[in-house]
TORVO-706565 format. One line per 8 residues: number of its first residue (from 1); their letters; for each residue x, z, y of N, C-alpha, C. Coordinates in steps of 0.05 Angstrom, whole numbers, plus 5000, padded with zeros to 4 digits. Atoms other than C-alpha are relative to their C-alpha. Last residue first. Layout:
<nodes>
NUM) A) X/Z/Y/X/Z/Y/X/Z/Y; ...
</nodes>
This chain:
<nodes>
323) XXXXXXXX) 4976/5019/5012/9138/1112/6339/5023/5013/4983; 4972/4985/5001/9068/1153/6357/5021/4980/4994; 4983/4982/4976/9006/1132/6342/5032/5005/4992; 5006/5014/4964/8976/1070/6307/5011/5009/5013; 4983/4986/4989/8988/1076/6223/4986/4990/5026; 4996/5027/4975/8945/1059/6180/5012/5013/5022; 5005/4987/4971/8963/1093/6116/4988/4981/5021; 5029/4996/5001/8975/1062/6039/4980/5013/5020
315) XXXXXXXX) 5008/5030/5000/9044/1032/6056/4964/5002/5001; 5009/5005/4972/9066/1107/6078/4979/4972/4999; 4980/5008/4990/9063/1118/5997/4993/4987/5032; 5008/5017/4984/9016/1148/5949/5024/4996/5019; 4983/4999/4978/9046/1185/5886/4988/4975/5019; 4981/5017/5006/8986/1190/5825/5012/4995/5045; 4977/4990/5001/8958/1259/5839/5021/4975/4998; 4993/4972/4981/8890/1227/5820/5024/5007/4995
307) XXXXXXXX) 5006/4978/5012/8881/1160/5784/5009/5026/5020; 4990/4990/4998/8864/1100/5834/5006/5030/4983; 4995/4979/5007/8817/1047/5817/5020/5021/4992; 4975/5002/5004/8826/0974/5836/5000/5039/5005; 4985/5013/5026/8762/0948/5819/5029/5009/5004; 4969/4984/5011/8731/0998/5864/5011/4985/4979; 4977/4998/4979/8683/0958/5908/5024/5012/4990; 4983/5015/4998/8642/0932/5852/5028/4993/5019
299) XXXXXXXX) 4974/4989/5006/8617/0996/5840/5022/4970/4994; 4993/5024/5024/8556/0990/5873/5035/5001/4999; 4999/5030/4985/8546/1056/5908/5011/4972/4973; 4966/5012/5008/8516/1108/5864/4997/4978/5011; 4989/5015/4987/8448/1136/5899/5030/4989/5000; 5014/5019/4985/8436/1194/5848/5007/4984/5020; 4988/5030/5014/8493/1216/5795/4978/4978/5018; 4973/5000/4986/8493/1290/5832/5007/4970/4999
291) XXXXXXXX) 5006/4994/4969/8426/1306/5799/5021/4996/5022; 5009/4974/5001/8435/1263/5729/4992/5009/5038; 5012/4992/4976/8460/1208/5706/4990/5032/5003; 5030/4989/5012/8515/1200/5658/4981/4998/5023; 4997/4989/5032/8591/1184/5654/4968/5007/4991; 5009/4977/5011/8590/1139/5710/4998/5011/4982; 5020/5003/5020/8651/1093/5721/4979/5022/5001; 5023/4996/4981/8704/1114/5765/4967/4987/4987
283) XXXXXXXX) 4991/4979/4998/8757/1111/5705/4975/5013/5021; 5017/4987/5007/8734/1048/5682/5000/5032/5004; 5031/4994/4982/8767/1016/5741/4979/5016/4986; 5024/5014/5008/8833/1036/5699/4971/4998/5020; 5009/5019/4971/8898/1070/5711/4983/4979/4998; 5019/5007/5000/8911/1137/5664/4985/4986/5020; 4991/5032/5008/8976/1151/5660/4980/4991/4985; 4993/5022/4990/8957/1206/5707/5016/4979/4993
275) XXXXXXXX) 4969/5005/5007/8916/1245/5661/5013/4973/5017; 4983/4980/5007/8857/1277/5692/5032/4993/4989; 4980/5002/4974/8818/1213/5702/5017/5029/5014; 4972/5022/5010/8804/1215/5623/5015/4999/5035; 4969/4975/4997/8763/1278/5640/5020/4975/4990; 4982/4985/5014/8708/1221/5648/5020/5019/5009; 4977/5020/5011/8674/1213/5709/4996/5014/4972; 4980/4986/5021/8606/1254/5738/5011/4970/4997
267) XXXXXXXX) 4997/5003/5032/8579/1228/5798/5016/5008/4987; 4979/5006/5015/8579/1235/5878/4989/5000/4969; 5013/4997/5033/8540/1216/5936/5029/5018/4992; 4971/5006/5025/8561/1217/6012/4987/5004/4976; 4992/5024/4996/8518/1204/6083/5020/4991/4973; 5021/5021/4998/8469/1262/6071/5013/4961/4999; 5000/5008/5028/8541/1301/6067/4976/4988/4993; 5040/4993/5013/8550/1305/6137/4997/4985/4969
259) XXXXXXXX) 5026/5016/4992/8624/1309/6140/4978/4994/4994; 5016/5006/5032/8653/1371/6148/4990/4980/5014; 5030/4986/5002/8698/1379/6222/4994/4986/4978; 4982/4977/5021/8770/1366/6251/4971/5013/4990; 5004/5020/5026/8739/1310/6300/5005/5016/4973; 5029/4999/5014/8728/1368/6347/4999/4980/4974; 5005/4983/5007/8807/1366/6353/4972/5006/4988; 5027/4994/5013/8809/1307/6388/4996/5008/4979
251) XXXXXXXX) 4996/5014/5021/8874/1325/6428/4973/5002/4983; 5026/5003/5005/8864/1344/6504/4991/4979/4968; 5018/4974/4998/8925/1381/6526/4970/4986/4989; 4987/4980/5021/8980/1327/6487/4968/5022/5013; 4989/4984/4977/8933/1266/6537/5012/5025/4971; 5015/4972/4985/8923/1218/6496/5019/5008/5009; 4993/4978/4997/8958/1183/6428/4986/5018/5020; 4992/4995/4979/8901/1143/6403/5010/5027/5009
243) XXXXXXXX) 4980/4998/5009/8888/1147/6326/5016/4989/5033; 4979/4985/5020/8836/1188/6325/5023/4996/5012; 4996/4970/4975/8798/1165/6394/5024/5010/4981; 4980/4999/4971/8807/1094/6358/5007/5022/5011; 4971/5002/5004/8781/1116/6296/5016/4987/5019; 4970/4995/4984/8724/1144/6326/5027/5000/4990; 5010/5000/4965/8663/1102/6317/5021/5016/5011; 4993/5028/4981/8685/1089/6239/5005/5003/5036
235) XXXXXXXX) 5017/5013/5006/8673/1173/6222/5012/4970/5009; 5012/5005/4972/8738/1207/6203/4982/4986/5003; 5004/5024/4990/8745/1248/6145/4982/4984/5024; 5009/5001/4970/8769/1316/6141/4997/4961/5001; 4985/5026/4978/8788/1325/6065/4982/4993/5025; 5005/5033/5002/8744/1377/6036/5016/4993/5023; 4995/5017/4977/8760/1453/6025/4987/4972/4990; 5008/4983/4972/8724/1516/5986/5010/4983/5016
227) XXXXXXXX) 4960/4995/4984/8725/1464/5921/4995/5016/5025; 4973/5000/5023/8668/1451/5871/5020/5004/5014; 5001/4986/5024/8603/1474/5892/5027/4991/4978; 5000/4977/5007/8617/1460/5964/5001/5021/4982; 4965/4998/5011/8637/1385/5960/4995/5033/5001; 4988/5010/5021/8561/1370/5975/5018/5000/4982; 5023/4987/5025/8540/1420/6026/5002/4988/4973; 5035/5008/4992/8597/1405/6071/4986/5013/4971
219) XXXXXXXX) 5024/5014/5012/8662/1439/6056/4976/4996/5009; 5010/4990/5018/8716/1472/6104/4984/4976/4989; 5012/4989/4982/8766/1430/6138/4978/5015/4973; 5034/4994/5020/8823/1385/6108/4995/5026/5021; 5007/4977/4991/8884/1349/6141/4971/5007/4979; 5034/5002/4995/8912/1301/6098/4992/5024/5005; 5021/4980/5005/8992/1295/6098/4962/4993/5004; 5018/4985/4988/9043/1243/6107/4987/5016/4992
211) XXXXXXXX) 5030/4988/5016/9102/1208/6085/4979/5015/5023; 5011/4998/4994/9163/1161/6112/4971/5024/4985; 5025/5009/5012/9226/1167/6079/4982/5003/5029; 5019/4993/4983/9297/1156/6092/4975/4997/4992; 5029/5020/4991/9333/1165/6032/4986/5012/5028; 4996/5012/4981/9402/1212/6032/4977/4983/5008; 4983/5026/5009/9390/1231/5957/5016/4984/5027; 4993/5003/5020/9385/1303/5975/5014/4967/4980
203) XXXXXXXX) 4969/4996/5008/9384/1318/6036/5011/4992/4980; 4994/4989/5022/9319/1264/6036/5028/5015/5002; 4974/5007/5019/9315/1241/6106/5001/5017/4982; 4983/4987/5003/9254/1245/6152/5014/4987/4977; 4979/5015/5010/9191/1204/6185/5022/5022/4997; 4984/4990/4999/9122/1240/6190/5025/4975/4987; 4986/5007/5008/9047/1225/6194/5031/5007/5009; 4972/4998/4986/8988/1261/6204/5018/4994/4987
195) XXXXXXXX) 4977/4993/5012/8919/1245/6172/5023/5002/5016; 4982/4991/4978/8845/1244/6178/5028/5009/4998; 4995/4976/4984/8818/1216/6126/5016/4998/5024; 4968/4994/4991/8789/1141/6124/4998/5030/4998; 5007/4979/4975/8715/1111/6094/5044/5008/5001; 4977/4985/4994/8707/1051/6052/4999/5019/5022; 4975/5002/4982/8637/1035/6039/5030/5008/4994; 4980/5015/5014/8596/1040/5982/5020/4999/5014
187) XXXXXXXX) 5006/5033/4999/8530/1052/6018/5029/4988/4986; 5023/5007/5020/8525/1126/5992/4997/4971/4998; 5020/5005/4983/8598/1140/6012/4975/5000/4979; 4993/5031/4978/8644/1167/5963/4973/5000/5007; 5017/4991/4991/8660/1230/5908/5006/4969/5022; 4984/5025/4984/8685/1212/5837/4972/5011/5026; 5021/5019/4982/8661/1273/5801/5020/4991/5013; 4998/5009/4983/8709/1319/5737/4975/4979/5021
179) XXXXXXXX) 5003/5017/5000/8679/1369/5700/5001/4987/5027; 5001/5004/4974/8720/1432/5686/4985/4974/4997; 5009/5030/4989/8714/1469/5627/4999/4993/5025; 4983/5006/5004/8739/1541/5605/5007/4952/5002; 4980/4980/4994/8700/1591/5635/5022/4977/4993; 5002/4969/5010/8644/1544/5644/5028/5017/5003; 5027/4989/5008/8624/1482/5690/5000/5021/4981; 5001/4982/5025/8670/1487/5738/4981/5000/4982
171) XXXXXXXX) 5021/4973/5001/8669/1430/5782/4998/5010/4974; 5009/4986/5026/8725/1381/5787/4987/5028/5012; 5001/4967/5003/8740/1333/5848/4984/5005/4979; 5012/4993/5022/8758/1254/5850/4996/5035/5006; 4981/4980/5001/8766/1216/5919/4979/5012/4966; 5013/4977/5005/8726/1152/5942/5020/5015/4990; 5025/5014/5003/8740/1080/5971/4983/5031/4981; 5009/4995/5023/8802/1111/6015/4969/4985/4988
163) XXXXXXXX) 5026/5006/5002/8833/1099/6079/5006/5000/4964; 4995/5001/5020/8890/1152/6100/4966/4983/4993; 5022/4999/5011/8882/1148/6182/5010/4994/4969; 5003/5026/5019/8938/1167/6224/4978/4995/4977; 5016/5004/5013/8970/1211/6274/4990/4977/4985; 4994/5013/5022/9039/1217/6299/4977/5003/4977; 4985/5028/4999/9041/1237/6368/4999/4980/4970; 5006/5008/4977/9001/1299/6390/5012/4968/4996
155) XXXXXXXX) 5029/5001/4991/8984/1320/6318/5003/4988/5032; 5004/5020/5019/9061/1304/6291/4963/4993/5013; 4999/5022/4987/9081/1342/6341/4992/4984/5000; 5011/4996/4978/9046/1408/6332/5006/4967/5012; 5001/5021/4994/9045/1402/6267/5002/4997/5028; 5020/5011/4989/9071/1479/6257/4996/4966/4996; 4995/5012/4981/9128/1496/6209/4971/4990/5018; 4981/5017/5000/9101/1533/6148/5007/4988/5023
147) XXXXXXXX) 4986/4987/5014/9051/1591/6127/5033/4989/5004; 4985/5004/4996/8990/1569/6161/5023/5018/4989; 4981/4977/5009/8927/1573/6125/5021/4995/5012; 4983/5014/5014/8876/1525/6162/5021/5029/4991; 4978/4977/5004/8820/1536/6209/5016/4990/4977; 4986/5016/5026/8776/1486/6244/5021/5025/4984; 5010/5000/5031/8735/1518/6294/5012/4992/4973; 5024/5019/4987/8765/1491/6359/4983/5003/4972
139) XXXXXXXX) 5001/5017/4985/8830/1515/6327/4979/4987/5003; 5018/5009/4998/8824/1584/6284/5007/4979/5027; 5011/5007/4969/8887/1606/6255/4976/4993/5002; 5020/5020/4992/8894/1649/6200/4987/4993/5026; 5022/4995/4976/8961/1681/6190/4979/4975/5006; 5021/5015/5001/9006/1692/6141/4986/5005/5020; 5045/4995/4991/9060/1726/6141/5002/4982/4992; 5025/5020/5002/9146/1725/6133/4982/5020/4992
131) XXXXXXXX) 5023/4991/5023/9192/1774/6174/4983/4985/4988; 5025/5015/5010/9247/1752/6221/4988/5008/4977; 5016/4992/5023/9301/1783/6258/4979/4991/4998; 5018/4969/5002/9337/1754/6310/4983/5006/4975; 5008/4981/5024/9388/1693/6315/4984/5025/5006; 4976/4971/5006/9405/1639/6368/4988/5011/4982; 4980/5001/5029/9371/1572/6400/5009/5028/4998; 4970/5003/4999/9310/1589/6455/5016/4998/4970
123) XXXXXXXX) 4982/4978/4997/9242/1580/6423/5024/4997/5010; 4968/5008/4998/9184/1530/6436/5019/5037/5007; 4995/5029/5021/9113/1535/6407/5025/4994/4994; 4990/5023/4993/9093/1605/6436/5015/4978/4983; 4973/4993/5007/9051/1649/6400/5008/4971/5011; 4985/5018/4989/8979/1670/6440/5026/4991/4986; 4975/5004/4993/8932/1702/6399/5009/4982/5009; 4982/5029/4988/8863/1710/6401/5027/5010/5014
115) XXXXXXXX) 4981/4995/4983/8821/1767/6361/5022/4974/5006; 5005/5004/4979/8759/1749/6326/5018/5009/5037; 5001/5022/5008/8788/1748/6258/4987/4994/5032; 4977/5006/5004/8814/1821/6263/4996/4970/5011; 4990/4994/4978/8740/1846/6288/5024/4990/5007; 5003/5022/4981/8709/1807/6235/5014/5003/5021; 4986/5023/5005/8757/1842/6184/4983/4979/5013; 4972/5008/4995/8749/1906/6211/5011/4970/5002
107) XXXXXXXX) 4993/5004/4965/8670/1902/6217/5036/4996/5003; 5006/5028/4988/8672/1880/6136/5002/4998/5036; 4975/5019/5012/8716/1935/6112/4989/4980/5015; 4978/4986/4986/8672/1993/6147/5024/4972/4996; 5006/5014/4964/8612/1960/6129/5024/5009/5003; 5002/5036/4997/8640/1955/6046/4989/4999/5039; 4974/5025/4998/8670/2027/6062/4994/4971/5003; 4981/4997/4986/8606/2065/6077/5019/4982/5012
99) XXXXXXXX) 4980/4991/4987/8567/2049/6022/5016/4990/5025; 4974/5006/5008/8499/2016/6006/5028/5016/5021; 4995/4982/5018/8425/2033/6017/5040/5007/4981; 4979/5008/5013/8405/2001/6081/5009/5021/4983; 5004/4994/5024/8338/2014/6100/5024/4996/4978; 5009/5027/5017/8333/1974/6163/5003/5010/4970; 5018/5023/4992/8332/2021/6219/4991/4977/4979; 5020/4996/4989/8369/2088/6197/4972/4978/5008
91) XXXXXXXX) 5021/4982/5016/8409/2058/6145/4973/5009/5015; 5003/5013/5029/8435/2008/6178/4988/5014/4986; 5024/5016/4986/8443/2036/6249/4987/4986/4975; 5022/4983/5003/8488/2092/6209/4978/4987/5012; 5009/4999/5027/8530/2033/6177/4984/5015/5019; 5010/5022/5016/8540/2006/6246/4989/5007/4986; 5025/5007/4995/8555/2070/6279/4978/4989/4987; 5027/4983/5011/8606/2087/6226/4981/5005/5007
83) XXXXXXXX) 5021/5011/5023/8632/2020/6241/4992/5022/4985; 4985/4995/5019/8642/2038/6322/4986/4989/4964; 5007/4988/5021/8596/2009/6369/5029/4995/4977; 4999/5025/5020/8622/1983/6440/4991/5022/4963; 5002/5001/5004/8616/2028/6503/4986/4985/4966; 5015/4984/5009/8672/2045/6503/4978/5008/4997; 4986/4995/5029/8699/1975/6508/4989/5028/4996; 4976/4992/4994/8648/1953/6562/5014/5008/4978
75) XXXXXXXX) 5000/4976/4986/8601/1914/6535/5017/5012/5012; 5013/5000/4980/8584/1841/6524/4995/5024/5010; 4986/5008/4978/8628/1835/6476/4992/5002/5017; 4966/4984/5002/8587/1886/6426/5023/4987/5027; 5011/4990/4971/8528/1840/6436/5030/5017/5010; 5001/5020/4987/8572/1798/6380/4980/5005/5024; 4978/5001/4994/8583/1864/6338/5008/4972/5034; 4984/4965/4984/8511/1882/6338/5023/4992/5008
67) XXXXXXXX) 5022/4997/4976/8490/1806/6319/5013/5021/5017; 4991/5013/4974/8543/1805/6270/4998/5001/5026; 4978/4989/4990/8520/1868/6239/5010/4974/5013; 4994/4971/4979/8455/1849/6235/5030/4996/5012; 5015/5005/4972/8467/1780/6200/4990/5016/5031; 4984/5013/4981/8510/1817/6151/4989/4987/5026; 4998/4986/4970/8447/1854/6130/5025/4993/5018; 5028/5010/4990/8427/1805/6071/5001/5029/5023
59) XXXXXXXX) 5005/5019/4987/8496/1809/6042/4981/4994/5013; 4998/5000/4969/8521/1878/6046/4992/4972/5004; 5023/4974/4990/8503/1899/5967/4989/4997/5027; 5026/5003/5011/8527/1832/5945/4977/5011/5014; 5011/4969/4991/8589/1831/5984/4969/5000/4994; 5027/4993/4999/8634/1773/5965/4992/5026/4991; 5013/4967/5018/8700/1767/5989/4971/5001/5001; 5006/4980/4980/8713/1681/6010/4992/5032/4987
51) XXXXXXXX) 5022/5001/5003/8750/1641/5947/4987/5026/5028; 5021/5017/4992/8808/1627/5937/4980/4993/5005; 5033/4996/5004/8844/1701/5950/4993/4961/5003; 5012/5008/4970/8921/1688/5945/4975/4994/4994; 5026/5005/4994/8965/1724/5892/4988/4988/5018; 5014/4973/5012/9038/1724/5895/4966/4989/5000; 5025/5009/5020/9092/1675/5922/4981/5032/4988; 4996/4995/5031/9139/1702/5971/4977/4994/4983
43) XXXXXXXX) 5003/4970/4993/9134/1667/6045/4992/5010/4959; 4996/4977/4969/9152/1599/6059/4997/5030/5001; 5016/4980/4984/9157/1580/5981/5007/5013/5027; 5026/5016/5006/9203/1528/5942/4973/5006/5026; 4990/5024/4982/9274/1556/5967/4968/4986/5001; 4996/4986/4971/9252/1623/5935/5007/4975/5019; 5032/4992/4994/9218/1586/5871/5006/5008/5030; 5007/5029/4999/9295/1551/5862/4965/5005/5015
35) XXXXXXXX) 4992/5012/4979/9326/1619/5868/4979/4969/5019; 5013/4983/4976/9287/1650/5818/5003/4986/5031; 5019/4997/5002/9305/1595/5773/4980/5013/5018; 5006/5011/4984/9374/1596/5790/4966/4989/5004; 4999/5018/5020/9369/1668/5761/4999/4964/5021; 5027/5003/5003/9389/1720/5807/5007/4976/4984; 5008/4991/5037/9451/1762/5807/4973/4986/4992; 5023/4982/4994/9455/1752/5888/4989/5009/4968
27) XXXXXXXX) 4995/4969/4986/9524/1729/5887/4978/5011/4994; 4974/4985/5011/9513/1683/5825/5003/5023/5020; 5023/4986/5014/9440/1653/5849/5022/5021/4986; 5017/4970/4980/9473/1639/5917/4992/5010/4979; 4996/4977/4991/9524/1598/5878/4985/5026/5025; 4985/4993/5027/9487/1559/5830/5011/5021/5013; 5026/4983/5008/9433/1537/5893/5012/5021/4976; 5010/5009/5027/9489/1509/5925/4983/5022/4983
19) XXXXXXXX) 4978/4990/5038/9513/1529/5990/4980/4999/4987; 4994/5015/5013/9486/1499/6067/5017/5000/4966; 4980/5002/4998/9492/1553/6107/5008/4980/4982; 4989/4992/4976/9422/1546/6142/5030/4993/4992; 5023/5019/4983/9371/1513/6085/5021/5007/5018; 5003/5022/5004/9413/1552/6023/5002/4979/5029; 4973/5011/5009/9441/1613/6048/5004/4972/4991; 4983/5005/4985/9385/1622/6098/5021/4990/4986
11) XXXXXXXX) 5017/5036/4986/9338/1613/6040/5023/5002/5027; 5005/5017/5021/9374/1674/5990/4993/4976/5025; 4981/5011/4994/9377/1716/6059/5015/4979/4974; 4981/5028/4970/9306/1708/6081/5022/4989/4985; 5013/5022/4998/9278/1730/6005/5023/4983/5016; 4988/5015/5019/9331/1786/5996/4991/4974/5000; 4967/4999/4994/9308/1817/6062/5002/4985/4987; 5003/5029/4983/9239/1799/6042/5021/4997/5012
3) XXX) 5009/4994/4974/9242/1848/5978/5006/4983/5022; 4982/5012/4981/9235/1813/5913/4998/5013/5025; 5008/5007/4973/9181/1843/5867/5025/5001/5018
</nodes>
């Protein structure tokens, strides 16, 4: 385990003083290997929970404790309930039979998550000490892991719609199987994500490129049993508001939301659209019917079938904001 001293000054020596990945990995005795992961990663690689902590014992009294905690603002701070209150209102009133710690863990970590920070956007130039985090933001509901340079510009100026005729995701079906679904409208349509775009220069070869990103938001009820995110897609009726720059204080942010999944199917594929030299309309095909395989759009809209991970390019965007 790397301490974060060694982290920074490995990436400053790269990204700041500009020296070769051969010789930072020589002073610092490291492998260029190590090096290469430390240039890779905003903050040291390690574990990261995908999945929300489940609380078996505490799940069918969470609803309490919100409740309590969420009168809770509406008090003065002393009088506000502590979480060995909590648990003892829990036992006493509703029969709660479970420890201590799991309430004690769960009021901290609403209490953490319901605190609002301010961090400013713009810094004077010069040097001070720096530590990498994590930290989960919450914007107008939408939340996101941040770990890396904000969007901040790219969201007031350089938005953009990624149109698509459906997307592929894998659901577990045992310890060691995944089965892939093609997911898309129910009427067939084309639909757009929500996307931010970016112009920069390769250090490396010199190329100017264009690329972008796809914002994502939690899951609707449909994309839920196979992935904790879904791509944020926008409905028709506001891809103008999207992709209009605006006012920077009043960015349409609520758009940043699941979409009603009444309006989306999906079906099993083959695991053939797993390998990406694999480029075929039979690829979106159904593999079977079943409870997920109801209302398939006619599939004469995908003759030009996309395999997953295969490299997309500005050309495939619509661009409007920003220059």
């Amino acid at each position: 385990m790397f301490q974060v001293e060694i982290y920074g000054r490995v990436r400053r020596a790269v990204r700041v003083e500009g020296r070769s990945q051969r010789a930072v990995a020589r002073e610092f005795g490291l492998s260029r290997e190590t090096v290469r992961k430390m240039l890779q990663y905003a903050v040291p690689p390690g574990y990261q929970r995908q999945q929300p902590i489940k609380r078996p014992k505490l799940g069918p009294w969470l609803g309490v404790i919100d409740a309590i905690l969420e009168d809770d603002k509406l008090r003065p701070v002393k009088q506000r309930h502590t979480a060995k209150r909590i648990f003892e209102r829990l036992r006493e009133e509703h029969g709660f039979t479970g420890g201590y710690t799991i309430v004690k863990d769960y009021v901290r970590s609403a209490e953490l998550h319901s605190q609002e920070m301010f961090i400013p956007l713009t810094h004077a130039p010069g040097e001070a000490p720096a530590d990498f985090g994590e930290a989960l933001v919450v914007v107008a509901g939408v939340e996101t892991i941040t770990t890396s340079p904000t969007y901040r510009e790219a969201m007031k100026l350089r938005r953009c719609l990624v149109p698509a005729d459906f997307i592929y995701e894998w659901q577990k079906a045992d310890v060691k199987t995944k089965q892939p679904y093609a997911i898309g409208m129910k009427d067939g349509s084309l639909f757009a994500f929500a996307g931010l775009w970016e112009r920069w220069t390769d250090k490396t070869t010199g190329q100017a490129l264009q690329t972008y990103t796809v914002i994502t938001t939690d899951p609707n009820e449909l994309m839920a049993s196979m992935h904790n995110r879904m791509p944020v897609i926008v409905a028709p009726k506001d891809y103008e508001r999207w992709l209009e720059p605006g006012e920077p204080s009043r960015l349409p942010v609520d758009l940043l939301r699941p979409y009603p999944a009444e309006l989306m199917t999906a079906w099993k594929v083959s695991s053939a659209v797993g390998n990406v030299r694999n480029n075929s309309p039979e690829l979106c095909q159904p593999l079977q019917t079943g409870a997920f395989a109801q209302n398939i759009p006619a599939l004469d809209v995908f003759a030009g079938c996309i395999p997953p991970r295969r490299r997309l390019t500005a050309e495939h965007t619509i661009f409007s904001t920003g220059r």
